[in-house]
C-alpha positions as CSV (number, residue, x, y, z in Angstrom):
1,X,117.3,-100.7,71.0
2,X,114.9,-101.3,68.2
3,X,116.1,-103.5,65.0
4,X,119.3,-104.8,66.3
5,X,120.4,-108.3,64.3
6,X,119.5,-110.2,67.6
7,X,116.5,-109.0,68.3
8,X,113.0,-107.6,67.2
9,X,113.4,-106.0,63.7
10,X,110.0,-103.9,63.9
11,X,110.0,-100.0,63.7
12,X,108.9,-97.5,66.1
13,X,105.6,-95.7,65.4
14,X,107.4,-92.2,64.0
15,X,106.4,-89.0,66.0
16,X,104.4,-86.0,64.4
17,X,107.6,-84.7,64.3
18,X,109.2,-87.8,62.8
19,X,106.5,-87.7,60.3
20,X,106.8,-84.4,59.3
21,X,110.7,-84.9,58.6
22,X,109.5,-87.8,56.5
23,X,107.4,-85.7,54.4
24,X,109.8,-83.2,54.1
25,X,112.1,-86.0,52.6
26,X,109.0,-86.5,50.0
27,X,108.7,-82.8,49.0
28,X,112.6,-82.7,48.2
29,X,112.0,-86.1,46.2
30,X,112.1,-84.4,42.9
31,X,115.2,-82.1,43.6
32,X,118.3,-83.0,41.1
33,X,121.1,-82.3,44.0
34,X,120.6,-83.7,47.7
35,X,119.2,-80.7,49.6
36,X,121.1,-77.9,51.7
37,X,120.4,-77.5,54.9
38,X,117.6,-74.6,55.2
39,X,117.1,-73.3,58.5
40,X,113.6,-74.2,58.8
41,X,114.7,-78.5,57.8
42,X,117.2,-78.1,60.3
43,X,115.6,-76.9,63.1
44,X,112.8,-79.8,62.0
45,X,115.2,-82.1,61.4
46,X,117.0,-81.7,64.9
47,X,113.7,-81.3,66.6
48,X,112.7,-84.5,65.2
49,X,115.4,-86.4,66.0
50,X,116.4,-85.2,69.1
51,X,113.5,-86.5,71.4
52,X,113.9,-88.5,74.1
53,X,113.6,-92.7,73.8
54,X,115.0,-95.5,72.1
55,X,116.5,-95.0,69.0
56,X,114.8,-95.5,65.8
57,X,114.8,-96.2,62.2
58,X,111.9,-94.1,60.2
59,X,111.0,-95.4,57.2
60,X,113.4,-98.1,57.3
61,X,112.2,-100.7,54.8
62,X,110.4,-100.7,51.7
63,X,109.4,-103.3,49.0
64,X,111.0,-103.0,45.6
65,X,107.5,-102.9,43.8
66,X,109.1,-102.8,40.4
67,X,111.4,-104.6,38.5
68,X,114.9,-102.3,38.5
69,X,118.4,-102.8,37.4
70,X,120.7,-100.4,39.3
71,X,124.3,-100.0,40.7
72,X,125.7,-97.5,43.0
73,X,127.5,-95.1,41.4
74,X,128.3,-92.7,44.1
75,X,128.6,-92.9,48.2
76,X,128.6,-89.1,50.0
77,X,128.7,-88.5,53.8
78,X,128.3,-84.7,55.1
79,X,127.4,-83.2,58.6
80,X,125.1,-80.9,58.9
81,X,123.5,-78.5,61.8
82,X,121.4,-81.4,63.9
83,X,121.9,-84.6,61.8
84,X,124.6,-86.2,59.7
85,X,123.8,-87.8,56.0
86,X,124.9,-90.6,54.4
87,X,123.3,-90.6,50.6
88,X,123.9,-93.5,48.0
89,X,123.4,-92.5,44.6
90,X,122.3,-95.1,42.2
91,X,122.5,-95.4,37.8
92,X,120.6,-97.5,36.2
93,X,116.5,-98.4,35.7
94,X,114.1,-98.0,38.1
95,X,113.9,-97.5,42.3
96,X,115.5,-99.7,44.6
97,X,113.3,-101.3,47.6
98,X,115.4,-101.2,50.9
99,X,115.9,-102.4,54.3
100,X,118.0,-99.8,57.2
101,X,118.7,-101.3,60.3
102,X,120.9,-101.4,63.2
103,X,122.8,-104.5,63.6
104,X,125.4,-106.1,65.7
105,X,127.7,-107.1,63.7
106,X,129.1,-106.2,60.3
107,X,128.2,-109.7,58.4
108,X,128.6,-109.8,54.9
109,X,126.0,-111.3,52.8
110,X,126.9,-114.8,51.0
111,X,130.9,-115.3,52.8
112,X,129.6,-114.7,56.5
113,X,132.5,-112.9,57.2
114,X,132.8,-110.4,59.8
115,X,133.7,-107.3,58.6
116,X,135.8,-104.5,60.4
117,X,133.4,-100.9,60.7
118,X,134.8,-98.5,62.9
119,X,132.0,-97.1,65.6
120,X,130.2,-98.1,68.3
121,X,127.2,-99.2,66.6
122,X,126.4,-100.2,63.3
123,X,123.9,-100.0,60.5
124,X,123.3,-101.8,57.7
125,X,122.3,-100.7,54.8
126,X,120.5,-103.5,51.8
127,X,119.5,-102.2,48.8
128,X,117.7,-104.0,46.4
129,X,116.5,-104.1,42.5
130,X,120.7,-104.4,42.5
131,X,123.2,-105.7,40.6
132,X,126.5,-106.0,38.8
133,X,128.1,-103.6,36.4
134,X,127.9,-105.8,33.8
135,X,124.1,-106.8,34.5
136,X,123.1,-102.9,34.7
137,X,125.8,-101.4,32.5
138,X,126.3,-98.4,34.5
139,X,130.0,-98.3,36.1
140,X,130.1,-98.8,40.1
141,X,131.2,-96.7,43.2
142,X,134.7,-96.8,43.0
143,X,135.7,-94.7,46.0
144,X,137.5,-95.2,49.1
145,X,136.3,-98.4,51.0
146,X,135.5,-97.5,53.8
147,X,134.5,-93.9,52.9
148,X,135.5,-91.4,55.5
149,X,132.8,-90.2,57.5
150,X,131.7,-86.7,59.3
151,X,130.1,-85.9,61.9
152,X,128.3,-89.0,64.1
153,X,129.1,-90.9,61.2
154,X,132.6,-93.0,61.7
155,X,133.1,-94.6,58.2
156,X,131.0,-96.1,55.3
157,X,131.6,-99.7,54.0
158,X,130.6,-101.3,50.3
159,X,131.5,-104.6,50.7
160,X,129.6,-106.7,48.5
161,X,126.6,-107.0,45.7
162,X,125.0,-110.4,46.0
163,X,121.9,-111.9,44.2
164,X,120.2,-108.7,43.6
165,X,120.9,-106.5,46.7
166,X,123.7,-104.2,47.5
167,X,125.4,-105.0,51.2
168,X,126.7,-101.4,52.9
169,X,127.5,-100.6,56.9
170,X,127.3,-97.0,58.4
171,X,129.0,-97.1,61.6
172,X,128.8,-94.4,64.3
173,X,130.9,-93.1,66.3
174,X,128.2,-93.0,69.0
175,X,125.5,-96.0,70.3
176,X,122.4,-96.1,68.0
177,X,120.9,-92.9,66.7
178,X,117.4,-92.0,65.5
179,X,117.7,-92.3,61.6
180,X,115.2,-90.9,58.6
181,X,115.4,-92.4,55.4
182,X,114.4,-91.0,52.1
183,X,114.2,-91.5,48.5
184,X,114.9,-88.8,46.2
185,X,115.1,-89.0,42.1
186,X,117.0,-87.5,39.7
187,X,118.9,-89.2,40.1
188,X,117.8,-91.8,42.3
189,X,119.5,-91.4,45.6
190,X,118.3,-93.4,49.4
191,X,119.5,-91.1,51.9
192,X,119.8,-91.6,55.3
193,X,119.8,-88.6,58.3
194,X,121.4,-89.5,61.5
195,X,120.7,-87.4,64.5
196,X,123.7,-85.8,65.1
């Protein structure tokens, strides 16, 4: 398995497939609401993620390249026809860099603690370009911790903000799936798509 805690955090080379999901993720970059489910993304989403091999993270880091101040204001988890989502919604100024891997454990950043996901393998989610309400002045996620899940997708957990970066764990209900991650904007929202 690629990018667990214990061992090699690299990414697998995405197929043209993979890379076409990826730029679909781009073209929908602008759209105000996360996307529905068209039959043509579905079927290119499910082809995409339902090749054979080792499960993998596409597009699973990136470097904050400019100074931001955000907070996560909203958490959403829906199924759809071939994958699952998982979209974080963020207020505030600027884009958040990111890291999406599978780990595992759930270890929360700063206490060490070992937290309690539900699933059968886990990713985490760090968002960064982060902070507390009263450093970004826009009012936090203050849903259910953990969220409810659908589909692959056992539960959602927002444990902690800590120097800068956001801390969340998606566990599944299954071992590690292949996983696209996108950034869309207005508003700014990292969304991840989980083979279902």
């Amino acid at each position: 398995m690629i990018g667990r805690q214990s061992r090699s955090r690299g990414l697998i080379k995405p197929s043209a497939s993979a890379t076409a999901l990826v730029a679909l993720g781009v073209v929908v970059a602008g759209c105000g609401a996360d996307p529905p489910p068209d039959p043509t993304a579905t079927a290119a989403a499910a082809s995409a993620m339902s090749e054979p091999g080792p499960a993998g993270i596409t597009n699973g880091h990136a470097e904050l390249t400019a100074p931001a101040s955000l907070s996560v204001t909203d958490v959403r988890v829906g199924s759809h026809a071939g994958f699952d989502r998982v979209v974080y919604e963020l207020g505030g100024v600027g884009t958040p860099g990111w890291t999406v891997r599978y780990v595992d454990q759930a270890v929360q950043d700063a206490s060490g603690k070992v937290l309690d996901v539900p699933g059968r393998s886990i990713i985490e989610v760090s968002l960064t370009g982060t902070g507390y309400p009263f450093d970004t002045g826009v009012p936090p996620y203050a849903g259910p911790n953990p969220l409810p899940g659908a589909g692959v997708v056992s539960a959602v957990r927002m444990p902690t903000v800590f120097e800068g970066v956001t801390q969340s764990f998606v566990g599944l209900s299954t071992g590690p799936r292949p996983v696209t991650v996108s950034l869309l904007t207005d508003p700014v929202r990292l969304v991840l798509d989980v083979a279902g």
